[in-house]
C-alpha positions in Angstrom: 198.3 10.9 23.4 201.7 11.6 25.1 202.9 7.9 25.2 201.6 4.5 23.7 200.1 2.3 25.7 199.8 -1.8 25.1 196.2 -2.6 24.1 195.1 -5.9 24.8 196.3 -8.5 22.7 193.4 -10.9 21.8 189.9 -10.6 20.4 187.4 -10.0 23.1 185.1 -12.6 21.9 187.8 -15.1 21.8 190.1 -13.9 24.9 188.8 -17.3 26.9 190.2 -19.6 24.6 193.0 -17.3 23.8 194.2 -16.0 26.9 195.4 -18.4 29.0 195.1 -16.7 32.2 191.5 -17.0 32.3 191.3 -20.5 33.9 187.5 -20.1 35.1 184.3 -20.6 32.5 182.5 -17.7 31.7 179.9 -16.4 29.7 180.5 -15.8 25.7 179.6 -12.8 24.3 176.7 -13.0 21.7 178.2 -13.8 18.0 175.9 -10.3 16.5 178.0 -8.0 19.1 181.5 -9.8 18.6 182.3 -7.4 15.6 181.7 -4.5 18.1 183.2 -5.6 20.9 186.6 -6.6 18.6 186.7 -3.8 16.8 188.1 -1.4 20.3 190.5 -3.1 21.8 191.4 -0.8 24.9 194.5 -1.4 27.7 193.8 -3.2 30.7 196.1 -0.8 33.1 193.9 1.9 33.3 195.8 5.0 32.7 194.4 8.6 33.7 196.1 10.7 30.1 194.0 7.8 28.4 190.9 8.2 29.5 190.4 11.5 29.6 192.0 11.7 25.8 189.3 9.4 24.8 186.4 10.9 27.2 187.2 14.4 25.4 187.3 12.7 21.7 190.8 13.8 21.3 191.5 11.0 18.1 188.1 11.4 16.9 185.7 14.5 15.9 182.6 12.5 16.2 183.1 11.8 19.7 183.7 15.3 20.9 180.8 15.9 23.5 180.1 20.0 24.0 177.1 22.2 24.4 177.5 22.8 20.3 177.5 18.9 19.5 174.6 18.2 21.6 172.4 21.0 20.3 173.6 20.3 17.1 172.2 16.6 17.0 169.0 18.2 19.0 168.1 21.5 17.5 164.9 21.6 19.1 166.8 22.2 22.6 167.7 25.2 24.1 171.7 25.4 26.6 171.9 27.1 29.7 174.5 27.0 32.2 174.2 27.3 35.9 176.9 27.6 38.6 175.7 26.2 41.9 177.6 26.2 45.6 179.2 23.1 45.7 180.0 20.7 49.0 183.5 22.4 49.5 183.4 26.0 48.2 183.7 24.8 44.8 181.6 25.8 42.4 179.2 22.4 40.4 178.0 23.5 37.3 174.9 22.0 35.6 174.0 22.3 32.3 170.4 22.3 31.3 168.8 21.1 28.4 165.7 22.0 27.6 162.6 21.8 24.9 162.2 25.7 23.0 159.1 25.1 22.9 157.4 23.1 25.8 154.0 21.9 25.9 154.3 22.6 29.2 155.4 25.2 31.9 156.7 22.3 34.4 158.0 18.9 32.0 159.9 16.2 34.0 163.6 16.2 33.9 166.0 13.8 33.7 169.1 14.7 36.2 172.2 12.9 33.9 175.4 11.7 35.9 178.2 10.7 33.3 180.2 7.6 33.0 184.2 7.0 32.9 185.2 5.4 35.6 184.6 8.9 38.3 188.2 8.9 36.5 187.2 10.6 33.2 184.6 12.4 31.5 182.0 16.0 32.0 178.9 17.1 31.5 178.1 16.7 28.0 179.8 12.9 27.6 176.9 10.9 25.5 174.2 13.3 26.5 174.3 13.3 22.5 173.1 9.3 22.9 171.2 10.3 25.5 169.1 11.8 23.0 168.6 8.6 21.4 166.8 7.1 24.5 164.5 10.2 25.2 163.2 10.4 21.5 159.4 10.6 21.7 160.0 11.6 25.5 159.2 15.5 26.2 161.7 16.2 29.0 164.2 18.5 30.5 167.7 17.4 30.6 170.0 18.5 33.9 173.7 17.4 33.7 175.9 17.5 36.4 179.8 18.7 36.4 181.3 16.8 39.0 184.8 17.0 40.3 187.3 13.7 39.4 189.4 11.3 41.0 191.7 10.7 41.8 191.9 15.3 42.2 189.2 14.7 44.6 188.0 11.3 46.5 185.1 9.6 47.1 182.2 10.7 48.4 183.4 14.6 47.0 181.8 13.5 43.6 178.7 12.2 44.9 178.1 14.9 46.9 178.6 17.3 44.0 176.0 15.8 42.2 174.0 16.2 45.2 174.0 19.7 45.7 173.8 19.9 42.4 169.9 17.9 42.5 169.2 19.9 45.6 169.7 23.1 43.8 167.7 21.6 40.9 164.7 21.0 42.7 164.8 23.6 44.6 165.0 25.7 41.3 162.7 23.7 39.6 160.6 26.6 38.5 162.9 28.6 36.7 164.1 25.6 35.1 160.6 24.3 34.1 160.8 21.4 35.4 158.6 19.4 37.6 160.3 18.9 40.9 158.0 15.6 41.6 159.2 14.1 38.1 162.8 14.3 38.5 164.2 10.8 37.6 167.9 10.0 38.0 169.9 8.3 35.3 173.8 7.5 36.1 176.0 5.1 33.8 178.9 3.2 34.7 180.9 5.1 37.1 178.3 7.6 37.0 175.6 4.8 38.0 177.7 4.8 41.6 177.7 8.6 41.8 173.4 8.3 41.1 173.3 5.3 44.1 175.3 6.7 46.5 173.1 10.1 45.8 170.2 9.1 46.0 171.3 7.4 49.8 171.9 10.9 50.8 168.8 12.2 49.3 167.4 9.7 51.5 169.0 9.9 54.8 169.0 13.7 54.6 165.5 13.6 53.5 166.2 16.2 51.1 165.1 17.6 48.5 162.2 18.4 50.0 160.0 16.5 46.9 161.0 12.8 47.1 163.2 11.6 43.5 160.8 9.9 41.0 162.9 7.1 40.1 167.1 6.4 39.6 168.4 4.7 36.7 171.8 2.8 37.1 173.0 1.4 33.5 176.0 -0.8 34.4 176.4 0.9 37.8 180.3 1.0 39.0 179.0 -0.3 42.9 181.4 -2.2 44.5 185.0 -1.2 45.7 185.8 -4.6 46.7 185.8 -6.0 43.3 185.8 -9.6 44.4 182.2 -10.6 42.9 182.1 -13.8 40.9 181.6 -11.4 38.0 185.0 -9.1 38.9 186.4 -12.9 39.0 185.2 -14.1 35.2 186.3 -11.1 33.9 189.6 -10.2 35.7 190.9 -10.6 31.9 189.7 -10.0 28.4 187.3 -7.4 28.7 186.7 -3.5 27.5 186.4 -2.6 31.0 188.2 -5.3 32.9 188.9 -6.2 36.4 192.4 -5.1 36.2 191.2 -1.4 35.1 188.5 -1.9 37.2 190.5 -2.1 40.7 193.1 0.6 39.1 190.1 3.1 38.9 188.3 2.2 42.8 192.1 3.3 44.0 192.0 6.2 42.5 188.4 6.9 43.7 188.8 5.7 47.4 192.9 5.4 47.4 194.5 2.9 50.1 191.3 2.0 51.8 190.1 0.5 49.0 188.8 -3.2 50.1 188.8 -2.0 53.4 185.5 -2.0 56.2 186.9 2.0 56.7 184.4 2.3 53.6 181.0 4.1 53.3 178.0 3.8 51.1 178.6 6.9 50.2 181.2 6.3 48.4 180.7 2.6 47.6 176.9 2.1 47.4 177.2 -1.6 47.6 178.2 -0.9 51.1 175.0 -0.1 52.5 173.1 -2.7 54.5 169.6 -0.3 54.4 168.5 0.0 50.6 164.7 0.7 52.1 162.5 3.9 50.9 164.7 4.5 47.9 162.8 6.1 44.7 161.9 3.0 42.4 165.0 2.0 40.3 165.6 0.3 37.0 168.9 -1.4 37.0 170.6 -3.2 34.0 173.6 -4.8 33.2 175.9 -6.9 30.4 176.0 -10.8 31.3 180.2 -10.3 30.2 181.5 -7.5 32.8 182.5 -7.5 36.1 179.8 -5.3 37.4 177.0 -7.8 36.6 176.8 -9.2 40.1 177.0 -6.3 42.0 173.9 -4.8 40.4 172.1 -7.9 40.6 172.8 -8.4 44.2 172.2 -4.3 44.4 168.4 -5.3 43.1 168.2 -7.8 45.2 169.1 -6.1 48.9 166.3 -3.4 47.5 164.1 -6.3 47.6 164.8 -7.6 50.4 164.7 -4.0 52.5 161.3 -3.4 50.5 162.3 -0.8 47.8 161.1 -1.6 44.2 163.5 -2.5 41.6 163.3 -3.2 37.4 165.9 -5.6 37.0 167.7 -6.6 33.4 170.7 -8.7 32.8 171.5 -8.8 29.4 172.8 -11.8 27.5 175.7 -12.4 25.9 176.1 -8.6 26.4 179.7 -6.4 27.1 180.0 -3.2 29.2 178.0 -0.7 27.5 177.3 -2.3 24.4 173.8 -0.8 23.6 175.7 3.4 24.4 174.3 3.7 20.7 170.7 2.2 19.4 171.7 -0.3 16.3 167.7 -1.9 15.0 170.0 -4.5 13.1 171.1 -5.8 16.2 167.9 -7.3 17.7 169.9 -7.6 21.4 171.2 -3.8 21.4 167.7 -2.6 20.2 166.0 -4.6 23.3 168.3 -3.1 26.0 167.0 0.3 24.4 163.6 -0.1 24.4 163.7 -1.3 28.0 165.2 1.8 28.8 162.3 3.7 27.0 159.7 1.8 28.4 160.5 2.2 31.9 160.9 6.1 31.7 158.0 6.5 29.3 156.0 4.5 32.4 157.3 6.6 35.2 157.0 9.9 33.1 153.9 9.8 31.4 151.5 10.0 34.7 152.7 13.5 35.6 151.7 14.7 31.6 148.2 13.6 31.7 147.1 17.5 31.6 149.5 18.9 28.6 
């Protein structure tokens, strides 16, 4: 890192009864995660350097996400890369992790939008604990390179990832994939990205073969940041609300807040959540973006769409990014995750 930047001062688990500018009651984080959750403390002011230092693994080897580390970890995979025309002349590449030896010509895929923030991040961030969720899942893995704010603004990212799907689908063959089991799975920042792309998919009713189902794992929805949630945890959490508005200016810039604002680029924007591809949605009981995915479920309700809904607990911003059996919690959130896609998968294999 180029400069040093103040990390906050308290244990997370304690930062209620610590910090005194937290003046509202919130939920505590469960006791079996509070040795996770205190052992990173990050800065609140969300700084650009620092984020994309971490997102690359610049202080730590283990963290370095490449095509290498992920086939490395999956040996039974095979890399290839594909540059695809993207929204504005610029080229979106995807790369495509796939099974050497299928036990099929066409397996589903699962199209992977990254987390950090739409700040930070590429490709090949935690496709490697990906993994960990597919295990026992025969699938082909497509991960999209999209372009970063605050370079390029909201929707540009979105859009990237959907002519990146588009050209997916479209290609399905080559890529052995099954274009009608193409399931969507976007975290954090990425979870907005997946939201606001599967919208388009919708309104532009394309591709041609409907989306099987989206996955938004702590989904970054909502610009306005002034949830209940965003309120609890303005303070004293990994991804706070402090960072939180920091990162939405640098995705949407001074319109942030504002009604100028699309679903497109802030999902939680749109009034009409009908015909969207069923949709598991999960979030952490301590983070800001708990209510704006539970309300998210809950307009799909209401406009008819069909929606898995988990709050967990006690739980922080991404605290189950790695499986840990000892910590019964962390374990759950997994399984979930392995359920649902193992039940909207599994039809389409009946004949391999």
């Amino acid at each position: 890192m180029n400069k040093e930047l103040a990390t906050y001062p308290f244990p997370y688990s304690k930062a209620a009864l610590l910090d005194s500018r937290i003046k509202i009651p919130r939920p505590i984080i469960d006791p079996a995660l509070a040795p996770i959750v205190d052992s990173c403390l990050l800065p609140e002011d969300l700084d650009l350097d620092f984020m994309r230092g971490v997102s690359a693994g610049e202080d730590n080897e283990a963290f370095v996400y490449n095509a290498d580390t992920v086939i490395k970890s999956a040996p039974h995979l095979d890399h290839t890369e594909h540059s695809v025309p993207g929204p504005d002349g610029n080229a979106v590449i995807l790369s495509v992790f796939a099974p050497r030896e299928p036990t099929t010509a066409a397996l589903p895929a699962l199209y992977h939008i990254h987390g950090g923030g739409m700040v930070a991040g590429d490709r090949f961030t935690a496709v490697c604990e990906l993994l960990d969720v597919l295990k026992g899942i025969e699938c082909v893995i497509v991960s999209v390179e999209y372009r970063l704010a605050p370079e390029t603004r909201a929707p540009g990212p979105a859009e990237d990832c959907y002519a990146g799907l588009v050209w997916a689908s479209e290609n399905a063959a080559s890529l052995g994939i099954e274009p009608a089991a193409i399931v969507v799975w976007g975290v954090s920042g990425g979870g907005a990205l997946a939201a606001a792309m599967c919208l388009m998919a919708r309104d532009r009713n394309s591709p041609a073969i409907p989306i099987m189902g989206q996955m938004l794992l702590s989904p970054m929805l909502d610009d306005r940041c002034d949830s209940v949630s965003d309120q609890q945890f303005e303070y004293g959490s990994p991804w706070c609300g402090v960072s939180n508005r920091m990162a939405w200016a640098h995705v949407i810039g001074e319109d942030r807040g504002t009604d100028k604002i699309t679903p497109y680029q802030s999902p939680s924007r749109a009034e009409d959540l009908s015909n969207l591809p069923p949709t598991y949605i999960d979030a952490a009981e301590c983070e800001v973006f708990r209510d704006p995915a539970v309300l998210y479920a809950m307009k799909m309700w209401r406009c008819g769409s069909t929606c898995e809904l988990h709050v967990w607990p006690g739980a922080f911003h991404l605290f189950d990014g790695m499986d840990n059996a000892t910590v019964p919690l962390i374990h759950a959130a997994i399984v979930a995750k392995q359920t649902w896609l193992g039940r909207m998968i599994q039809p389409t294999r009946i004949d391999s």
